[in-house]
FIMAR-785037 format. One record per residue (C-alpha): residue in three letters; x, y, z. Coordinates in steps of 0.05 Angstrom, whole numbers, plus 5000, padded with zeros to 4 digits. Example, Ala and Ser with C-alpha at 12.3 -4.5 7.8 and 13.67 -1.06 7.14 Angstrom:
! FIMAR-785037
ALA524649105156/SER527349795143/
***
This chain:
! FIMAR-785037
UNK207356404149/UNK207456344223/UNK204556844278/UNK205756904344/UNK203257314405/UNK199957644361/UNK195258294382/UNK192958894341/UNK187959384357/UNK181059384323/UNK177059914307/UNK172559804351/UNK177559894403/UNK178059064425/UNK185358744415/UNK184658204362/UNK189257634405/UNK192257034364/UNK197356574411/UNK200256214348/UNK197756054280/UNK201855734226/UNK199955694153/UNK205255104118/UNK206255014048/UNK201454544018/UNK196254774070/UNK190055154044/UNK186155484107/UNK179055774113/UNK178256374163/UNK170856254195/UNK167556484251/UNK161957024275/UNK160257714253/UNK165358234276/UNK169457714302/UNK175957954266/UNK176357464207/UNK177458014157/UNK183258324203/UNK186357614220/UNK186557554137/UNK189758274135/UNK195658014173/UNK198857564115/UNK199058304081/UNK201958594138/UNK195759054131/UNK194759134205/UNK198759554251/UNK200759024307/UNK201359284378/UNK204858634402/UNK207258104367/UNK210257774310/UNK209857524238/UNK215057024210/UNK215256884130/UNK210557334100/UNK209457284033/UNK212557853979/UNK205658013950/UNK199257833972/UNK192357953934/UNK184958123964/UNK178757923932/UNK173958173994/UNK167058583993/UNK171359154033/UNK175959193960/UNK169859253920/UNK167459773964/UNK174860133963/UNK173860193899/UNK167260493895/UNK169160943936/UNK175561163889/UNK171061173829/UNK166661733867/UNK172962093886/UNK175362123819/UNK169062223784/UNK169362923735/UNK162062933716/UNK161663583746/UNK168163963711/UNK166063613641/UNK158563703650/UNK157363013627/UNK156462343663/UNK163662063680/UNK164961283661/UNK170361333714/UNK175260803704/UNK173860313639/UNK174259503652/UNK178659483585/UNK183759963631/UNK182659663698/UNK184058993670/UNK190059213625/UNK193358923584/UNK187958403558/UNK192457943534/UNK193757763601/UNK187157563618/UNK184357383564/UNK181956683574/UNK178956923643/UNK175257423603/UNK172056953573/UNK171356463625/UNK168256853674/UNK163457253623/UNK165057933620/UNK167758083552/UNK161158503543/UNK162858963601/UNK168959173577/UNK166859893552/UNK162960033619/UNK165560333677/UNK167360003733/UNK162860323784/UNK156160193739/UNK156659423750/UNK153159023789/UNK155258793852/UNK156658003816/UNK159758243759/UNK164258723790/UNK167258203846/UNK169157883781/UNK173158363755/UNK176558483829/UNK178257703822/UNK181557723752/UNK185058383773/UNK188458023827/UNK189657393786/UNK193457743732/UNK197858153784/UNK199957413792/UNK200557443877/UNK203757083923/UNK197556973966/UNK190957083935/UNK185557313996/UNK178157113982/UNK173657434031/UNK168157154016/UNK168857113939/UNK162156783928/UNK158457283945/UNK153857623903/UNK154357143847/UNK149056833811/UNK149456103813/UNK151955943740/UNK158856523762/UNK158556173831/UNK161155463788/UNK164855803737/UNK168856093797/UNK168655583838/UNK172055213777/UNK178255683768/UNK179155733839/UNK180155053842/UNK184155043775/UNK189655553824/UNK189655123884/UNK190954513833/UNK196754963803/UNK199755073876/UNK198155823883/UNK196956053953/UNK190156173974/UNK186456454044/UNK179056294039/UNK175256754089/UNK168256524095/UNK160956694129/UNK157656144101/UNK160155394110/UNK156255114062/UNK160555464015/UNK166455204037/UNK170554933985/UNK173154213992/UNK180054333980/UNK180554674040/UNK185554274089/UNK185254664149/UNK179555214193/UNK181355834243/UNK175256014278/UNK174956684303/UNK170456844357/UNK170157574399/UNK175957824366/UNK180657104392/UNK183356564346/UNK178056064383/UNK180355354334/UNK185355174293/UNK186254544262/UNK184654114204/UNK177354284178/UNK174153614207/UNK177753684264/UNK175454464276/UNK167954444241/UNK166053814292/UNK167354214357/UNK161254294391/UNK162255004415/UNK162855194345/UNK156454914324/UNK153455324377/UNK156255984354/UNK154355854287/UNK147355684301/UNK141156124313/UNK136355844363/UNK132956354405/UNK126156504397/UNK123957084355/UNK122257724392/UNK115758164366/UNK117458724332/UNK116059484362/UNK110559794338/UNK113160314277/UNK107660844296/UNK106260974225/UNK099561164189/UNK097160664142/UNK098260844060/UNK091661014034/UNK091460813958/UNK084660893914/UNK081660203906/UNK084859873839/UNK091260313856/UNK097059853860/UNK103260013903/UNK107260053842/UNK104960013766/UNK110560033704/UNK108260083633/UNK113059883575/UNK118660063619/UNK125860063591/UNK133260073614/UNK138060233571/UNK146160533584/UNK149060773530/UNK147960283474/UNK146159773518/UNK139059553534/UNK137159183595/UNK131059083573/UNK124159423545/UNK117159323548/UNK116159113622/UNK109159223652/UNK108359003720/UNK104759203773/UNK105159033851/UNK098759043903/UNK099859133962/UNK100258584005/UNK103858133955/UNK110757923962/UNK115757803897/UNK121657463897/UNK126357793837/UNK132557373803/UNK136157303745/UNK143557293730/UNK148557893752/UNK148258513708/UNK140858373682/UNK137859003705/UNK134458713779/UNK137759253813/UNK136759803762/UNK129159613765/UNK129459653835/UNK132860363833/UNK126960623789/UNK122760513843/UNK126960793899/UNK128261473856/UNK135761273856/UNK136761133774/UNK135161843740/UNK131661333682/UNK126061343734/UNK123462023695/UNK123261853622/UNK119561203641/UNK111961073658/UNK111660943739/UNK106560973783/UNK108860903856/UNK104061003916/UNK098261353877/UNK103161763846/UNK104261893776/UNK112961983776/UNK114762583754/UNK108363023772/UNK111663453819/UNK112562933876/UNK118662953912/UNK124062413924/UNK121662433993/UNK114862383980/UNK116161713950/UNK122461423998/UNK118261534068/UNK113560914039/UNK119760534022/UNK125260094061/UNK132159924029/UNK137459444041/UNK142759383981/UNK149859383970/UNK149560023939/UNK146560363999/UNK151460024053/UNK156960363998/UNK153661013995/UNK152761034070/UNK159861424089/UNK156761884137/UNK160562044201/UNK154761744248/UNK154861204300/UNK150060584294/UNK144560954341/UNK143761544289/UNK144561064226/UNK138360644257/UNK134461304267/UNK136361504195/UNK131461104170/UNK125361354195/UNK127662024159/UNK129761744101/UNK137062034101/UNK143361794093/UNK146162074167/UNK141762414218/UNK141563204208/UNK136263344253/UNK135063294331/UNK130362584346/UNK126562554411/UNK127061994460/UNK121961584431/UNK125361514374/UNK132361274400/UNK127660804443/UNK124760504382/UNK132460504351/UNK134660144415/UNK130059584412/UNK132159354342/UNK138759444360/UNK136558944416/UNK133258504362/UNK139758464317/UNK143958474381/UNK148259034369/UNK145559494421/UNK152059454468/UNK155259804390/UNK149460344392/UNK155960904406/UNK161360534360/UNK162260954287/UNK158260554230/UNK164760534191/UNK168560124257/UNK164059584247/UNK165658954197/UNK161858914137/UNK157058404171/UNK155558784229/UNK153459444188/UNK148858984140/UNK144858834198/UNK144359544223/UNK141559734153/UNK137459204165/UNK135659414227/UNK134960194185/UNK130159854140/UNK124859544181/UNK124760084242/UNK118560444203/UNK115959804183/UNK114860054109/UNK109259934060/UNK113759774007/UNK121059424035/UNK126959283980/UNK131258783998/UNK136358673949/UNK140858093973/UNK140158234046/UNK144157684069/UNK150257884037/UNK156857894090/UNK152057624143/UNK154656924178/UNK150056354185/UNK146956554255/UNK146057284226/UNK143057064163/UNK138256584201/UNK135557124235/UNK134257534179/UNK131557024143/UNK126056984201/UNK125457704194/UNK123557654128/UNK119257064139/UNK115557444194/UNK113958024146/UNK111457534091/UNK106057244131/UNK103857894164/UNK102558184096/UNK102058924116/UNK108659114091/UNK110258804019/UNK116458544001/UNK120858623938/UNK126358043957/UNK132557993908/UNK137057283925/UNK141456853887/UNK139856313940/UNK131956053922/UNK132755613988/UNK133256234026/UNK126056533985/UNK120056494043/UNK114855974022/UNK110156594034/UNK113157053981/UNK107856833926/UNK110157213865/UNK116057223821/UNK119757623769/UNK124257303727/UNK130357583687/UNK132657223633/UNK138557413595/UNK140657243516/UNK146257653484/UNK146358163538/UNK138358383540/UNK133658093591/UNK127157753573/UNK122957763638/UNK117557303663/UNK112557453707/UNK108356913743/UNK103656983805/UNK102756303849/UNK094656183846/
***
C-alpha cells in the first residue's frame, strides 16, 4: 500500500495531512501517537473508509477487516436499532453469538481458544466489553481479510484473554496475514511489529522502523505527562448526610442471574464511605452488572436487597434520587451517550445527571464545565459535537462529566480505556488525588493492578469456575 499527498477532512473540521507512507509486504506497522491525533482515520485509509479531499492511494488491499472499540460500539448501536422488545413485549436477545459467528465450523478452534463457547446462546449486546471485542476479532478472522485492523485490540481484556490473544495474533503474523496494529499504549506493543507512524495534530509526524521512530525525542515528549497537577474547582455540593452505622452502599445475599445463567449469589458487601475498592476479575464475571445495581442501570437492582445512600431500593425513591450521589465512567455510558450535544453541554450533563442537557444552566455552571475542560485540556473542543471527537478524547470528557460534582460515590469502570499514555497518566493522578482526599469514595474497575492507587485500600475479587463467580472480599488493615 502506498499513499501519497494524502489529505481528508476530519470531523472536527482539521485536514488529516500524510506526505507519503508506504506499507511493503513483509512489513507489519503500528499506528501510535496522541489522543485525537487521527490514528483511527490514518487506519481507515487501507479501507478506503475516508473520503479523501486530495490525494492518493496506490495498492489497496481487496478486503480489509477492523477490530477497533468504534466497531464494538457500531454494533451496539445496531443491536439497539434492531431491538423488538417493544413489538414482542419481551426482552429482545438481539443478535445470537451462535448467528453472528456463523457457521461454527469455521471457527471452531477459536471458540475454544479464546473462551467463549459459553456465550454462544447470549446476545451480543449483553456481553461485556472483553468478551465482546472477542467475538469482533473472530468475526473478522473467519471473514478471512486481506488486512486485519486492530485498534487497539487489547483493550478491555483481562490479562489471561490479553495472552491468549496476544498468542493468535502472533500465530497470523507467523502465517503471513496482513496486520495494522493501532495502539494508545506502547507497552503493549507487540514485538513483531517492524515498523511505527506517529501521528501527532492530525500529521503523519514519524515513520520508520519502530527503534528508529520510538527513540525520537520529540516523541517521548508527546507521550509523556509532566505538568504539575492543577486543584480541582470546588463542586458546590452539600455533603451526604448518612445515620451513623449507615454505609454508602449495603447488599445482602445479592444475586445475578440471565436467563439460566448465574453470575453469582449470596454477595453481602457493604461500602463506608470514605473507603476506596478496587473491583477485578475476568471479563463476563458480573463486575459490571454489580456495578449497574448500584447505578439503577440493571432492572435486577429491584428484586435484590440494596441499600444505597440511606435508602432502602425500591421504597419509592427515584432513579434520580440515587444517580445525583453517584459519578460514572464506563464503556456502556460512552455507548449510550448519542445525544446531539457539544462537549460544553456533555460536561454540564453531569451535574444533572442526564444523558444530554435539556435544561437552560447558568454561567456558573459552564464556568465550572470550563475549568475541567481546562484540566483535561479540551477546552479549545468545548463547541465541537461529542460524536466529532475520537474515542479517547470523549473518555476524558466523561471523565471530565464524572468528577465536575465531585460525587460521594464515583464508579469508574475501566476509565483508562482508549486514553494514550499522557491521557491515562493524568487520570491516573486524578484518581490518585481522589483516593487520598477521601471525601468522595471510589469504586475502581481495571485489568491493569499497576495502574490501582496504593491508597485504594479495599478489594473485591471475582473469581470464576464453570461460568459462576466466587467473590472475595478483603479490607487492607
Amino acid at each position: 500500500m502506498r499513499f501519497s499527498a494524502i489529505q481528508a477532512r476530519l470531523h472536527d473540521g482539521r485536514n488529516l495531512q500524510v506526505d507519503q507512507w508506504q506499507l511493503n509486504p513483509g512489513e507489519y506497522w503500528a499506528i501510535t501517537g496522541t489522543n485525537g491525533s487521527g490514528k483511527t482515520v490514518l487506519s481507515a485509509l487501507a479501507g478506503d473508509q475516508v473520503v479523501l479531499s486530495h490525494g492518493e492511494a496506490c495498492d489497496l488491499p481487496a478486503s480489509v477487516a477492523y477490530v477497533s472499540l468504534e466497531a464494538q460500539a457500531a454494533q451496539i448501536e445496531q443491536e439497539r436499532h434492531d431491538d423488538e422488545s417493544d413489538l414482542n413485549d419481551a426482552p429482545d436477545k438481539g443478535t445470537l453469538i451462535r448467528d453472528f459467528l456463523a457457521p461454527l465450523t469455521e471457527v471452531d478452534s477459536w471458540i475454544e481458544r479464546l473462551g467463549i463457547r459459553h456465550l454462544l446462546n447470549q446476545g451480543f449486546r449483553s456481553l461485556s466489553t472483553g468478551e465482546s471485542r472477542k467475538v469482533l476479532l473472530i468475526h473478522a478472522v473467519r471473514n478471512k481479510p486481506d488486512l486485519l485492523v486492530l485498534d487497539e485490540p487489547l483493550e478491555g481484556l483481562d490479562q489471561s484473554s490479553r495472552a491468549a490473544v496476544s498468542d493468535a495474533l502472533y500465530e497470523l503474523q507467523q502465517q503471513g496475514l496482513a496486520l495494522l496494529w493501532v495502539a494508545n499504549r506502547l507497552d503493549e506493543l507487540p514485538g513483531w511489529i517492524t515498523h511505527v507512524a506517529f501521528m501527532h495534530d492530525a500529521r503523519l509526524l514519524y515513520q520508520g522502523t519502530k527503534d528508529d521512530v520510538l527513540a525520537q525525542p520529540e516523541l517521548r515528549g508527546l507521550m509523556h505527562f509532566d505538568r504539575p497537577l492543577p486543584d480541582f474547582p470546588a463542586a458546590g455540593r452539600s455533603a451526604l448526610q448518612l445515620a451513623e452505622g449507615e454505609p454508602l452502599v449495603g447488599m445482602k445475599d445479592v444475586a445475578i442471574r440471565y436467563d439460566e445463567r448465574e453470575l453469582f449469589s449470596g454477595l453481602n458487601w457493604r461500602v463506608e464511605a470514605g473507603e476506596h475498592w478496587a473491583i477485578q476479575g475476568p471479563n463476563g464475571s458480573g463486575k459490571t452488572s454489580l456495578l449497574q445495581l448500584i447505578t439503577g442501570d440493571n432492572p435486577q437492582c429491584y428484586r435484590n436487597d440494596l441499600r444505597l445512600f440511606g435508602m432502602q431500593r425500591g421504597r419509592g425513591e427515584s432513579i434520580w434520587d440515587i444517580k445525583k450521589h453517584i459519578g460514572l465512567v464506563s464503556a456502556s455510558l460512552q455507548w449510550e451517550y448519542r445525544a446531539t450535544t457539544n462537549v460544553l453541554s456533555t460536561v454540564i450533563s453531569g451535574l444533572y445527571d442526564s444523558i444530554g442537557l435539556y435544561q437552560a444552566t447558568g454561567d456558573d455552571d459552564k464556568q465550572l464545565a470550563l475549568q475541567w475542560l481546562d484540566i483535561i485540556g479540551l477546552r479549545h473542543k468545548a463547541n465541537q459535537s461529542l460524536q466529532h471527537l475520537s474515542y479517547g478524547e470523549q473518555r476524558l470528557v466523561l471523565i471530565a462529566r464524572a468528577l465536575i460534582k465531585q460525587p460521594p460515590l464515583l464508579i469508574l469502570d475501566e476509565p483508562c480505556q482508549g486514553l494514550d499514555d499522557p491521557s491515562r497518566m493524568l487520570v491516573l493522578a486524578f484518581i490518585n488525588r481522589l483516593a487520598e482526599q477521601r471525601a468522595t469514595t471510589l469504586l475502581y474497575v481495571t485489568h491493569h493492578p499497576a495502574e490501582i492507587p496504593s491508597a485504594i485500600d479495599c478489594r473485591l475479587q471475582f473469581e470464576t469456575k464453570d461460568g459462576k463467580s466466587r467473590l472475595q472480599i478483603s479490607r487492607r488493615e
